[in-house]
C-alpha atoms as one frame of an Amber mdcrd trajectory, in Angstrom:
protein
  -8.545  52.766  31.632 -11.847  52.087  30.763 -11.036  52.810  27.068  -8.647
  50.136  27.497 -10.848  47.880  28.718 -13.294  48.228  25.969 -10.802  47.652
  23.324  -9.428  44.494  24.867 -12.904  43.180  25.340 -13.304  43.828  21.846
 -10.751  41.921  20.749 -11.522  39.015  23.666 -15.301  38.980  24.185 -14.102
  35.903  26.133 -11.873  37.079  28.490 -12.822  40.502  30.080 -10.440  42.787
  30.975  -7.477  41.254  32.324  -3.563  41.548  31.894  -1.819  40.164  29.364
  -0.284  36.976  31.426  -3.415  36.478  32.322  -4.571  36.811  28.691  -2.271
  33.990  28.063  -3.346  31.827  30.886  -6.627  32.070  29.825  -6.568  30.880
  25.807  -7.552  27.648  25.965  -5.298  24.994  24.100  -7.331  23.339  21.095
  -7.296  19.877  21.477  -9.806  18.199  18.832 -12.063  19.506  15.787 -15.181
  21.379  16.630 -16.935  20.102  13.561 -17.442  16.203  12.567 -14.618  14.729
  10.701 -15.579  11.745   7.893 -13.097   9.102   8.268 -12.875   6.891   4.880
 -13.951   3.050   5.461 -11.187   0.347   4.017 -12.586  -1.522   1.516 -15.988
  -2.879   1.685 -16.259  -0.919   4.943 -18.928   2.488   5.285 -17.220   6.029
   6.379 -17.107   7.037  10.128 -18.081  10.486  11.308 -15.651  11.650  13.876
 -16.107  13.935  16.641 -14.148  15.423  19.744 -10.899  13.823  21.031 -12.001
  11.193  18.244 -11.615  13.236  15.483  -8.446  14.892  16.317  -5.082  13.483
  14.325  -3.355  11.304  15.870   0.763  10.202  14.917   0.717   6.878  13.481
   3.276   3.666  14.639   5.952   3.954  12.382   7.648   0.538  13.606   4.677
  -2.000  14.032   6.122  -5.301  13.024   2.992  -5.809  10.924   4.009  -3.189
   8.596   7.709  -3.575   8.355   6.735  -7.527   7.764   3.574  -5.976   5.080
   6.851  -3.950   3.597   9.466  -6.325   3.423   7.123  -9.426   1.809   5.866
  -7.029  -0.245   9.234  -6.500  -1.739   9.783  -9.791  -2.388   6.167 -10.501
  -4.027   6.540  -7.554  -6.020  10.121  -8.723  -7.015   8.450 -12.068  -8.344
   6.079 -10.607 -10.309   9.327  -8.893 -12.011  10.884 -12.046 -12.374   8.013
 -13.778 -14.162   7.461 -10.893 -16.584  11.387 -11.452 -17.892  11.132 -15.166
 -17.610   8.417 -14.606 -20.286   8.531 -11.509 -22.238   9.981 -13.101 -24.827
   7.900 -15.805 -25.251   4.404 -14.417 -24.975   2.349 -14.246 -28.512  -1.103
 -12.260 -27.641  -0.425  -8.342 -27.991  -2.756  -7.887 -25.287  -1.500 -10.008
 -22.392   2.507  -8.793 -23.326   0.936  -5.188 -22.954  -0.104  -5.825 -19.435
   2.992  -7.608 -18.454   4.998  -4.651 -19.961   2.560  -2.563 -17.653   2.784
  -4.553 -14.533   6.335  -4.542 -14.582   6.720  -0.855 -15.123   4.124  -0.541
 -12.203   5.941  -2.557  -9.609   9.130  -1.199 -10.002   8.756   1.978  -8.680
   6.695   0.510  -5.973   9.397  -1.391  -5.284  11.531   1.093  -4.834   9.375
   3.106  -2.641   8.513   0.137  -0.221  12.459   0.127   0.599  12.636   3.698
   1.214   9.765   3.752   3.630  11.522   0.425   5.432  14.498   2.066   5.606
  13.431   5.593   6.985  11.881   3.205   9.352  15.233   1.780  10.010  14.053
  -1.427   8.876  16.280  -4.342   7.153  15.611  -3.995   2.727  15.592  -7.376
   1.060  18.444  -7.820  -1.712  15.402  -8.340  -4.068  14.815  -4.206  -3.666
  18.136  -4.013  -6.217  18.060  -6.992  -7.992  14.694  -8.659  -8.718  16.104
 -11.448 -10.016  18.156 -12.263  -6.330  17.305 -15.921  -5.116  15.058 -16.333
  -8.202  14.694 -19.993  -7.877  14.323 -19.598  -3.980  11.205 -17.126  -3.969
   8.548 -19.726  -3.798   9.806 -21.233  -0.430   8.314 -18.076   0.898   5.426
 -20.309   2.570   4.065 -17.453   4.437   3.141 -15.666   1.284   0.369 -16.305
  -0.454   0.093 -16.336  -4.173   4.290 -17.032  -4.646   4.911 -19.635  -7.458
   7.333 -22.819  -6.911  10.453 -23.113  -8.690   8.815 -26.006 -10.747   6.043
 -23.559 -12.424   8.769 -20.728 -12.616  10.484 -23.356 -14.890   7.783 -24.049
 -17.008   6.832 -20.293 -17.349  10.257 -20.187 -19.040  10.067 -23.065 -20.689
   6.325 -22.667 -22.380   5.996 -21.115 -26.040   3.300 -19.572 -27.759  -0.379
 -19.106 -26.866   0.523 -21.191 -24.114   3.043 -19.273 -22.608   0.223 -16.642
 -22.601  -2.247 -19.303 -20.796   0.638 -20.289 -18.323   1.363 -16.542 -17.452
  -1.851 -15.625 -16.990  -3.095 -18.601 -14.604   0.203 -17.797 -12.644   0.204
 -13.832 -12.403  -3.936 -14.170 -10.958  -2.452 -16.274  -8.574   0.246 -14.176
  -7.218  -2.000 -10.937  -7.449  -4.518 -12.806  -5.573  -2.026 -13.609  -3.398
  -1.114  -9.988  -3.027  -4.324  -8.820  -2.017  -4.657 -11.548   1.287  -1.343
  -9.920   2.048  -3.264  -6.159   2.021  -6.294  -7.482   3.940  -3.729  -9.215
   6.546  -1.845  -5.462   6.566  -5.509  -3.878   7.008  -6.562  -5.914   9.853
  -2.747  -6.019  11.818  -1.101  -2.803  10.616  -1.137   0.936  12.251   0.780
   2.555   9.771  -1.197   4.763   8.190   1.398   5.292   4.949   1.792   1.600
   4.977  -2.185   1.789   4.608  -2.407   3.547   1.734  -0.116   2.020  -0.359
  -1.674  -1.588   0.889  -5.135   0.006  -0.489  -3.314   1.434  -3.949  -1.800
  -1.913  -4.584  -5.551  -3.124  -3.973  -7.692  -1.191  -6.408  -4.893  -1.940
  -9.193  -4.273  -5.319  -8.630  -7.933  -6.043  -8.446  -8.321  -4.648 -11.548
  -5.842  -6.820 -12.994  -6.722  -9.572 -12.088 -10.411  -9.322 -13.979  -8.749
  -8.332 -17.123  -6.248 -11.420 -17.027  -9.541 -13.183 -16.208 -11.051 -11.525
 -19.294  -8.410 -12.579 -21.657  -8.035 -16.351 -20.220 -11.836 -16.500 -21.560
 -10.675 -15.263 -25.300  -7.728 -17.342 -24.981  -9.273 -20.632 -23.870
């Protein structure tokens, strides 16, 4: 018995010798970390260190109206962006700025695409423009609530323009609408829970961001 004892105290320097329900009754459930956790800041925010109950994962809301409504405008902005490139792809002169429509477009697709799965394992409503970017073309800029959308009047001209300044026009229009995308990340940021949701608001950040000061850059050469 005492042999016993030893070898179970061994193997429990916790628990002494006791049987094994009592064994069981005894382990304690682990609740949080032990050890700090660094939580990343959003943008232009410091990290956190974590610790306890704090620190410990938590499930995030997978049906806060803030995200499905982040999701679903999203979709539509992203949708526009589409739109403008083929309104004028065929019109734009500088090698530079078609490149970065060509890469925008190729970009937002996919994203596109993903924004209606994640609405729809949500069990969230998809917008027609997550098939057909071109759905309700004329009818995207009486989306008042999203920043950055252009009118149906400068959605005309951007078809209309030729040349260097179809390259002005569609330049001055797609900083717009990026800009516009980015209030609609900082609006997710401060409202939203979902921590996917998140993440994809902060990808569509850094690249858009970056965007924009190139199409800044080549307004300058192009002026």
């Amino acid at each position: 018995m005492a042999a016993s004892c030893l070898a179970l105290a061994a193997a429990l320097p916790l628990s002494g010798c006791t049987s094994g329900t009592d064994v069981a009754r005894a382990a304690p459930a682990v609740t949080s970390p032990t050890a700090p956790v660094l939580q990343p800041g959003r943008p232009g925010e410091p990290n956190a260190s974590l610790t306890g109950t704090a620190a410990a994962p938590t499930p995030s809301a997978s049906t806060d109206p803030d995200d499905v409504r982040f999701l679903h405008d999203m979709v539509v902005h992203h949708a526009q962006a589409i739109a403008m490139v083929d309104l004028a792809r065929d019109h734009l002169t500088d090698t530079e700025v078609k490149a970065l429509a060509g890469r925008i477009a190729d970009e937002q697709e996919p994203e596109i695409a993903y924004m209606a799965k994640l609405l729809r394992e949500r069990g969230q409503e998809v917008p027609p423009q997550a098939e057909n970017p071109l759905f309700g073309l004329r009818d995207h800029g009486s989306h008042g609530s999203m920043p950055g959308m252009a009118t149906a009047q400068q959605l005309d001209q951007l078809a209309a323009a030729r040349g260097v300044e179809a390259d002005r026009l569609w330049l001055r229009l797609m900083t717009a609408h990026h800009r516009g995308a980015l209030a609609m990340v900082l609006d997710q940021q401060r409202d939203g829970r979902d921590e996917v949701v998140t993440q994809l608001g902060d990808e569509v950040h850094v690249t858009q961001l970056a965007q924009i000061n190139h199409m800044q850059r080549m307004l300058e050469r192009l002026a």
